[in-house]
Steps between C-alpha positions, in 0.01 A plus 500: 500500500645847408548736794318788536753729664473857522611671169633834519478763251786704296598843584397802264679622185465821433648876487373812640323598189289252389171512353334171471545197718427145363440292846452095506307342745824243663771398321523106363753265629724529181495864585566550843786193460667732250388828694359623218192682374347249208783269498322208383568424164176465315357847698446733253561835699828585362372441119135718591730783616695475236229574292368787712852709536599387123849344609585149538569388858485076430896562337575700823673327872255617756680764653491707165149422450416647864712804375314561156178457711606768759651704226090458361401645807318184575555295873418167592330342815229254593197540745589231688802514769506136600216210506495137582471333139555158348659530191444817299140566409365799711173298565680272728609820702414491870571746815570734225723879643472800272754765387421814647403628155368832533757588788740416234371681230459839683881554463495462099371872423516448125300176497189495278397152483510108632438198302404203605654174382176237490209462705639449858746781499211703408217411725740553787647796297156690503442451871833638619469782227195642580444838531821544331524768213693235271369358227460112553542292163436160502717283237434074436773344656823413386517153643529219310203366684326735336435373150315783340641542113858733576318713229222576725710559792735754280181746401404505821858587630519799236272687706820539752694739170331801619714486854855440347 
């Protein structure tokens, strides 16, 4: 039987200056092993953004491709801090600890907008973000459990262009 310990959460990426924020709901287990955002292979995150900021980060190590993302003005984070969680899908999440999201975001003067990356990250998303004066965006996830068409996923990513 696969444990269920307590998973914790990566730190934030970002600069000063950003405008958007794409948050997660937890990492997966590929990911946090490496200690990095979307570091599971088949993810698609790197190749969406790609698409968005009209660069290609797949070719890039990950330290350059958190660079060219702060360099976008765009910061990473997920709305979960830590959770007890078999394996990686975020509906096997239990005694689940938020980020102190809007605490957070108070210090980013310049930031216009958060995204959401699939379904979990944003139902928790909304809740900690209300009464915010962000604008929330919702995007399909990038998981590979997700297995909406990557064509689908893109259009609805473009929507993120206005913000970088």
């Amino acid at each position: 039987m696969e444990s269920s310990a307590i998973k914790q959460g990566l730190p934030p990426v970002a600069r000063p200056d950003a405008r958007l924020f794409i948050l997660g709901s937890l990492p997966g287990d590929a990911s946090l092993a490496a200690r990095q955002y979307y570091g599971h292979p088949r993810n698609q995150f790197w190749t969406l953004l790609s698409r968005v900021i009209g660069e290609d980060l797949q070719s890039l190590d990950y330290g350059a491709r958190l660079e060219r993302l702060m360099q976008h003005r765009i910061g990473l984070w997920d709305v979960v801090a830590d959770a007890e969680r078999p394996g990686s899908l975020d509906q096997s999440m239990k005694r689940v600890g938020h980020n102190p999201l809007a605490d957070y975001f108070a210090e980013f003067s310049r930031l216009e907008a958060v995204a959401f990356n699939g379904s979990t990250a944003a139902s928790i998303g909304h809740k900690l973000l209300a009464g915010t004066k962000l604008r929330l965006v919702d995007l399909p996830s990038s998981s590979p459990a997700n297995t909406r068409p990557f064509s689908e996923k893109a259009l609805a990513w473009r929507v993120l262009t206005e913000f970088v």
